[in-house]
C-alpha positions in Angstrom: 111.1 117.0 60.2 111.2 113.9 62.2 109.3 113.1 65.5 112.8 113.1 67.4 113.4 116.9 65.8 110.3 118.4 67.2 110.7 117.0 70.2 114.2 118.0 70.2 113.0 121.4 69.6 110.2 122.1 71.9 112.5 120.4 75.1 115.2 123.1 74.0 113.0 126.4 74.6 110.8 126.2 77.7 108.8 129.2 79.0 106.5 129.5 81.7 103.7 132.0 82.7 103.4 134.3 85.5 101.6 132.2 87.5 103.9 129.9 86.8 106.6 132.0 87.7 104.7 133.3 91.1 104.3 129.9 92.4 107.4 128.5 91.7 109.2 131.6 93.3 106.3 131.7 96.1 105.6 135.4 95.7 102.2 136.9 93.9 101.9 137.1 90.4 102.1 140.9 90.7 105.4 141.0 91.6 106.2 138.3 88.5 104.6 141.9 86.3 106.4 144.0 88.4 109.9 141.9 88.2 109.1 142.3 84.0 108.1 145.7 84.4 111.7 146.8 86.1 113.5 144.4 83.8 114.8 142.7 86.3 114.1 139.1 84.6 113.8 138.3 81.0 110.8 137.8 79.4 108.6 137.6 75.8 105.3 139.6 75.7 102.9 137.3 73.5 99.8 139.8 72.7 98.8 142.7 74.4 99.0 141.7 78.0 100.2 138.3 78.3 104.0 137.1 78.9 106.6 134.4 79.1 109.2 134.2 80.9 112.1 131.8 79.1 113.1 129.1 81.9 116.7 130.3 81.4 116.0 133.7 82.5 114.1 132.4 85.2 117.4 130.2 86.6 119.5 133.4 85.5 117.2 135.3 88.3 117.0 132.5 91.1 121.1 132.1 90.9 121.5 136.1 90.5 119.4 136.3 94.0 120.7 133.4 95.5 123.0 134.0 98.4 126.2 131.9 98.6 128.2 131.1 101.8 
């Protein structure tokens, strides 16, 4: 595999922690477990306790909560 594959590859599936999540939403990482606990955003768990949240569940979420005019 090529240096252009790989990076093709990595840019195509970005995920993000809860932290991550919490800080770009502005809300507690808490809530980020809670939001994954009630299924109300997509997610991977990677191990016991740890998750990651695919960035195209994440823009799924903001544009579900979004309100339009």
């Amino acid at each position: 595999m090529t240096q252009s594959n790989n990076k093709m590859i990595t840019e195509q599936y970005i995920f993000f922690t809860t932290a991550e999540v919490a800080e770009i939403l502005k809300i507690d990482r808490q809530s980020v477990l809670d939001m994954i606990h009630n299924n109300e955003i997509g997610f991977l768990k990677q191990g016991y306790r740890s998750y990651r949240i695919p960035k195209e569940s994440l823009d799924k979420y903001i544009s579900q909560k979004t309100t339009k005019i």
